[in-house]
C-alpha positions as CSV (number, residue, x, y, z in Angstrom):
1,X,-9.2,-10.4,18.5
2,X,-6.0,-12.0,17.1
3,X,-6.6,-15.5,15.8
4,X,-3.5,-17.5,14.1
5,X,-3.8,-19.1,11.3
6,X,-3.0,-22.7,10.8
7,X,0.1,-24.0,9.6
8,X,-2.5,-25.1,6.4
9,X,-2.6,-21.1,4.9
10,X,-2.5,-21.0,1.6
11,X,-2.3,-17.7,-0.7
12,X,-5.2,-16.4,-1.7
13,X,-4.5,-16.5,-5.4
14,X,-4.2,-20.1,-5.3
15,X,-7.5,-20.7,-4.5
16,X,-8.3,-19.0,-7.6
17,X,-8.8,-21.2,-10.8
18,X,-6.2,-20.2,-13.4
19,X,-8.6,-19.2,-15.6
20,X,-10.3,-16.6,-13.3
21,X,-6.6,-15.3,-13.0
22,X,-6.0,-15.0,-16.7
23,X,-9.8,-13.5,-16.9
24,X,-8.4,-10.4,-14.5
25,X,-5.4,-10.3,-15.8
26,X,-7.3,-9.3,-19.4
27,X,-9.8,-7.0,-17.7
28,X,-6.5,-5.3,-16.0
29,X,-5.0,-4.6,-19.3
30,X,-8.5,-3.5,-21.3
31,X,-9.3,-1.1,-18.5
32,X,-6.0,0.6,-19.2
33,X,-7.7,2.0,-22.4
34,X,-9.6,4.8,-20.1
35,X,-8.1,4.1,-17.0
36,X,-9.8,3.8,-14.0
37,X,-7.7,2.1,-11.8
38,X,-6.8,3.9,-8.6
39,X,-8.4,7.0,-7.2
40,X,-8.0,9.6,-10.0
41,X,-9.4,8.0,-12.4
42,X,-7.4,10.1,-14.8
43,X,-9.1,8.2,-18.1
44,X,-6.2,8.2,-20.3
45,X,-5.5,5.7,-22.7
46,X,-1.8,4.0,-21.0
47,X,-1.9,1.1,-23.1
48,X,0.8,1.6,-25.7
49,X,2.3,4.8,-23.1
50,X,1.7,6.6,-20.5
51,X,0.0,9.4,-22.7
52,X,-1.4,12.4,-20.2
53,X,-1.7,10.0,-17.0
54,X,-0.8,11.3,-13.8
55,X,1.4,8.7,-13.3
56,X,3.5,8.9,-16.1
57,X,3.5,5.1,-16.3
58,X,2.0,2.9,-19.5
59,X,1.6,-0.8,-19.8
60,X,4.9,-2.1,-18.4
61,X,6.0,-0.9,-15.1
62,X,8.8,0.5,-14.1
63,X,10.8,-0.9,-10.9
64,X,13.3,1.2,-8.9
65,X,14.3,-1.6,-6.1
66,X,13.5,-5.2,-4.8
67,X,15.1,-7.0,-2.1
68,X,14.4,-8.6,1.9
69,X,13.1,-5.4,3.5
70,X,13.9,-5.2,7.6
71,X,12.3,-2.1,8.0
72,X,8.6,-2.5,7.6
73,X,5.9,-3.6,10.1
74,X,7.2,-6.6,12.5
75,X,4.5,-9.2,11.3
76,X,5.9,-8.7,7.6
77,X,9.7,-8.6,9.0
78,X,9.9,-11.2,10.8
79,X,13.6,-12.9,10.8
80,X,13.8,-13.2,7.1
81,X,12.2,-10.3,5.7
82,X,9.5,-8.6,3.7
83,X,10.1,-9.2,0.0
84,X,10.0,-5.6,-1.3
85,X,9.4,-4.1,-4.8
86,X,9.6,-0.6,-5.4
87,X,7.6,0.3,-8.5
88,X,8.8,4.0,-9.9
89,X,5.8,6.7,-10.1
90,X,2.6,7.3,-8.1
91,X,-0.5,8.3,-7.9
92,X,0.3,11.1,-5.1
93,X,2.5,14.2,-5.2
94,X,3.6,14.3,-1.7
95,X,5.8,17.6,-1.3
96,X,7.4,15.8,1.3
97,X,8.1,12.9,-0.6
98,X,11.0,10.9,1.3
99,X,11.6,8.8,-2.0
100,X,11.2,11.7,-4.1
101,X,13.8,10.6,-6.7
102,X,11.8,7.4,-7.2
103,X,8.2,8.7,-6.9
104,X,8.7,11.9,-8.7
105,X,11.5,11.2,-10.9
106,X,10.6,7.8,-11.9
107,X,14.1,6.3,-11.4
108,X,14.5,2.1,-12.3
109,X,14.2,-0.3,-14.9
110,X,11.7,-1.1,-17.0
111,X,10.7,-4.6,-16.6
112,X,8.2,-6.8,-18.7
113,X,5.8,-9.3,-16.3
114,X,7.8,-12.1,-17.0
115,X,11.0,-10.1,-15.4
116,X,8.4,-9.1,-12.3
117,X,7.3,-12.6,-12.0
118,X,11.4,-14.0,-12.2
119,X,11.5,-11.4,-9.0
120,X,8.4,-12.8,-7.1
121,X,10.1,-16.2,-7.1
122,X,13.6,-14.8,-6.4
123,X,12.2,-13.2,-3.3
124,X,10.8,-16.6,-2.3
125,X,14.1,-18.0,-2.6
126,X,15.6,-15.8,-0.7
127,X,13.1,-16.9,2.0
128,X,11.3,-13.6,2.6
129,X,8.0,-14.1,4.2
130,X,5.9,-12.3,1.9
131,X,5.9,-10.0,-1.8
132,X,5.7,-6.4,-0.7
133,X,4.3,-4.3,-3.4
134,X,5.2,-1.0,-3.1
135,X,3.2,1.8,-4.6
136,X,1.1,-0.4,-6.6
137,X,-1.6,1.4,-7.4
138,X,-0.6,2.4,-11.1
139,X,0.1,-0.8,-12.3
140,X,-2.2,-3.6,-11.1
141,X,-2.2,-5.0,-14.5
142,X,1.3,-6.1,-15.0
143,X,1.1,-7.2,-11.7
144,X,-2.0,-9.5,-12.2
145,X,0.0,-10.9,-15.4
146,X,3.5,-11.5,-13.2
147,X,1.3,-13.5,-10.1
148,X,-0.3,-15.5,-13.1
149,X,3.0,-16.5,-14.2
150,X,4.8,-16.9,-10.4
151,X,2.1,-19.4,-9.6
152,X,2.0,-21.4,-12.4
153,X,5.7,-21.7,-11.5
154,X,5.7,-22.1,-7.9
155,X,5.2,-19.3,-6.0
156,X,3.0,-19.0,-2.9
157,X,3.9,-16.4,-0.6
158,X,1.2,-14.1,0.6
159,X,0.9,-10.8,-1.5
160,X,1.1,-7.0,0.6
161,X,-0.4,-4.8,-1.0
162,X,1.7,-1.6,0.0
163,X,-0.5,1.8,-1.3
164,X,-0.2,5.3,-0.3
165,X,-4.5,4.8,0.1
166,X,-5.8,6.7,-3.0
167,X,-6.7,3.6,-4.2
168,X,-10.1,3.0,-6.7
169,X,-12.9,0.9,-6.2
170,X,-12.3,-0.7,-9.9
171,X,-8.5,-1.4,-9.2
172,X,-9.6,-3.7,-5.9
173,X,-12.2,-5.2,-7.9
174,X,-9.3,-6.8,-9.9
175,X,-7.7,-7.6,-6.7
176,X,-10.2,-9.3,-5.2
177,X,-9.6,-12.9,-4.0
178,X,-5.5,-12.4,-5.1
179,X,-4.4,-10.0,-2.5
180,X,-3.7,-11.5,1.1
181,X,-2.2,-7.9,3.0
182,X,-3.4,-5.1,2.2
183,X,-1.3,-2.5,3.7
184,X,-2.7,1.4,3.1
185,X,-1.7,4.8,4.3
186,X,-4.4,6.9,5.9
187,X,-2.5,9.9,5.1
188,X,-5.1,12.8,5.5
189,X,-8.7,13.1,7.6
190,X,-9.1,16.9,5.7
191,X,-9.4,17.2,2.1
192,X,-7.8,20.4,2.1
193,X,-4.2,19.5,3.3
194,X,-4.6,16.3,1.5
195,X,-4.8,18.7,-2.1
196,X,-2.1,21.2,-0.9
197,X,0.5,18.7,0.2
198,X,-0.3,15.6,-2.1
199,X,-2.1,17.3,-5.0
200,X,-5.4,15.0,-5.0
201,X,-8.8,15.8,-4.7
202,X,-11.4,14.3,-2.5
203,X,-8.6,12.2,0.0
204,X,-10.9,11.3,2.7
205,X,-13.8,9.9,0.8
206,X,-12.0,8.3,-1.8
207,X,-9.4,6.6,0.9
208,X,-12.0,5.7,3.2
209,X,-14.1,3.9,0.6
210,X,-10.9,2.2,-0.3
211,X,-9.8,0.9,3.2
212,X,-13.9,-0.3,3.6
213,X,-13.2,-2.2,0.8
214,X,-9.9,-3.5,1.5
215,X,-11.5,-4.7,4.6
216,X,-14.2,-6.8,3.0
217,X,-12.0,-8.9,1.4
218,X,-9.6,-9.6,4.0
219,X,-10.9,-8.5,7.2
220,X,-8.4,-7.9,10.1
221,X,-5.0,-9.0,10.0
222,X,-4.5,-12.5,11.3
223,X,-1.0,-14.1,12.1
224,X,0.4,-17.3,12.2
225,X,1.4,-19.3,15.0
226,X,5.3,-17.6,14.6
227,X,3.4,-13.9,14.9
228,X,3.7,-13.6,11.2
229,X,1.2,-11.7,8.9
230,X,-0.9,-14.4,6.7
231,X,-4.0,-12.2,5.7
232,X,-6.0,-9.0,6.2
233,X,-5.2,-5.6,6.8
234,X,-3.1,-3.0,8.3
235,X,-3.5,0.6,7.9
236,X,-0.3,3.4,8.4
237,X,-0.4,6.5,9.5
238,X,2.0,9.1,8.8
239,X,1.8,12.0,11.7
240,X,2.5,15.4,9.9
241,X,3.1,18.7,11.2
242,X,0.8,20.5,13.3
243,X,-1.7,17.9,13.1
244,X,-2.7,18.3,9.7
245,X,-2.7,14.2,9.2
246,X,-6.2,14.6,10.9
247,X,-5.5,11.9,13.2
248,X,-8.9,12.2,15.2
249,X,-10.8,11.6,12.7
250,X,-8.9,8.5,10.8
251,X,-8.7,7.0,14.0
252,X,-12.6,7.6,14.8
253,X,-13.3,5.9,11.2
254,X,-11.0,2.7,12.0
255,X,-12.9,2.0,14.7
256,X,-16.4,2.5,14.0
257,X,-16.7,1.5,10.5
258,X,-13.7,-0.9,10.2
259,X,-12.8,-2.3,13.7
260,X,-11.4,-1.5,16.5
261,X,-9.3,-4.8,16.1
262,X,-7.7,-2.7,13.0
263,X,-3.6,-3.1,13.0
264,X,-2.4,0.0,12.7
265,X,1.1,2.0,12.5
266,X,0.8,5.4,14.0
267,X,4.7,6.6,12.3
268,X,6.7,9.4,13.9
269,X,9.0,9.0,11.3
270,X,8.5,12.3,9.6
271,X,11.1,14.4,8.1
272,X,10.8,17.8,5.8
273,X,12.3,16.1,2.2
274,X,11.8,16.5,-1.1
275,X,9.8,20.3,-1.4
276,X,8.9,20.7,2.1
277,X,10.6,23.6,2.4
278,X,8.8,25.4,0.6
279,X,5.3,24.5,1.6
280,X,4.8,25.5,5.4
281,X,4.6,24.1,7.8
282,X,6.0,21.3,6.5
283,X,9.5,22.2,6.8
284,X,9.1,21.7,10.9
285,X,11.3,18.8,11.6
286,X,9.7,18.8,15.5
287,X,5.9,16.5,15.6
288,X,6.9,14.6,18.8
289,X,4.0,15.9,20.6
290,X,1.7,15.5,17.6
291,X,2.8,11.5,17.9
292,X,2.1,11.8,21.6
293,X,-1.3,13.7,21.0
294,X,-2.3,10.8,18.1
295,X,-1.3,7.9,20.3
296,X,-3.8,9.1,22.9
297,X,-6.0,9.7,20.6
298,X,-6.2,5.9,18.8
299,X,-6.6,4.9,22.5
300,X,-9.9,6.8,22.9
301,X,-11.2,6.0,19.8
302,X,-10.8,2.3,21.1
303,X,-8.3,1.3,18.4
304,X,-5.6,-1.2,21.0
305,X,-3.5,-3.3,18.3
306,X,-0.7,-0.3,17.7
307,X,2.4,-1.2,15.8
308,X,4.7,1.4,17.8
309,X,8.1,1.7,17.6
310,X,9.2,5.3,18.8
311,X,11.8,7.3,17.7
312,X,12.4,8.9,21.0
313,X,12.3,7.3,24.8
């Protein structure tokens, strides 16, 4: 059930001691030397570069964008916005990729944690309701170092953690007791699509693990008293072509070994981008009755708090 927090929430990170802060902040940046932190667990040395990593991403991150966002989830919205930032990279290769030039191409500035943390604060000027990290997944150090810096100076929005779901066990670790929202994609239920469309081995498990964990450190997602988002999580789901999302069988894990009091987004939103084209059938433009089909089929499974905002009446 839904219960709102009191008008008393405070961020989770600032119930950490600043010295437990600066204590993850230094593990962050030592585990870079065989990196471990999100799901591929590529090993590679990123400390003074990116060296072979799959993300193409070293110490200091790169961001593409920042800024209110309108468009996400209503209980980060609200009426003045989620406080987005777009980090470049990731640790998928979606051949669908609707931000391809950012994800792919790695298009933004580089910007030191002292930069990222003068953004945080910005953002909470601005009077957004929350930080929105987007695709985060790559650089949870810097991001540890910026928070330590935005607190000590003032900030104390609730952190979103925004990940496309191929998210490590190490990585949360780090996050534990400083993330407030965790917000991941479910993208696949089958391994198989999961390696032919996103290049990544293993999706389900390693997804699944991560949502279980994401879970038991924030439970559901709670809201305050205006309907806004304060703490837990909410899981996305993309509906792809000809079912391959594996909606059936996300929706059947959410509710029996999460909850069926999981928020979730079931998105209709899809649209052949990037490399589609060439990888069929991803180039079909037409999955209203696959949106149809997984909206029944979140209601089955027992799943009832559905972020839905159809394309189509």
């Amino acid at each position: 059930m839904i219960s709102p927090f009191p008008s008393t929430f405070q961020s989770a990170y600032l119930k950490l001691a600043q010295q437990e802060l600066a204590e993850r902040v230094a593990m962050a940046y030592a585990g870079l030397q065989a990196c471990a932190q999100c799901g591929r667990a590529c090993g590679v040395d990123r400390r003074s570069g990116p060296g072979k990593s799959t993300c193409r991403t070293g110490p200091v991150p790169v961001i593409a964008s920042f800024g209110p966002h309108f468009g996400e989830e209503s209980p980060l919205t609200g009426q003045r916005g989620s406080g987005t930032i777009f980090f470049a990279r990731c640790n998928l290769y979606c051949v669908y990729c609707q931000n391809w030039t950012i994800s792919w191409r790695g298009e933004g500035s580089v910007k030191t944690p002292e930069q990222l943390a003068d953004i945080m604060l910005m953002l909470q000027k601005q009077g957004c309701h929350n930080i929105n990290l987007v695709s985060p997944s790559h650089v949870i150090a810097p991001i540890l170092a910026a928070v330590q810096l935005a607190a000590a100076r003032g900030l104390h929005l609730p952190l979103v953690y925004n990940t496309g779901g191929y998210d490590s066990l190490v990585g949360l670790s780090l996050l534990d007791g400083v993330v407030d929202i965790y917000m991941p994609d479910m993208k696949y239920g089958d391994a198989e699509p999961a390696y032919r469309y996103s290049r990544v081995k293993d999706y389900p498990r390693i997804n699944q693990a991560a949502v279980k964990e994401m879970h038991r450190q924030v439970g559901n997602l709670q809201l305050d008293e205006d309907g806004i988002a304060r703490r837990g999580l909410l899981v996305r789901h993309l509906i792809l072509p000809e079912g391959l999302a594996g909606s059936a069988d996300i929706f059947e894990f959410l509710a029996r070994e999460i909850s069926p009091d999981t928020y979730l987004n079931i998105m209709p939103q899809y649209h052949p981008s990037y490399r589609a084209a060439r990888f069929p059938p991803m180039e079909q433009r037409e999955i209203r009755q696959w949106y149809a089909q997984a909206l029944v089929l979140a209601r089955e499974a027992g799943l009832h708090r559905l972020d839905r905002r159809p394309l189509w009446e």
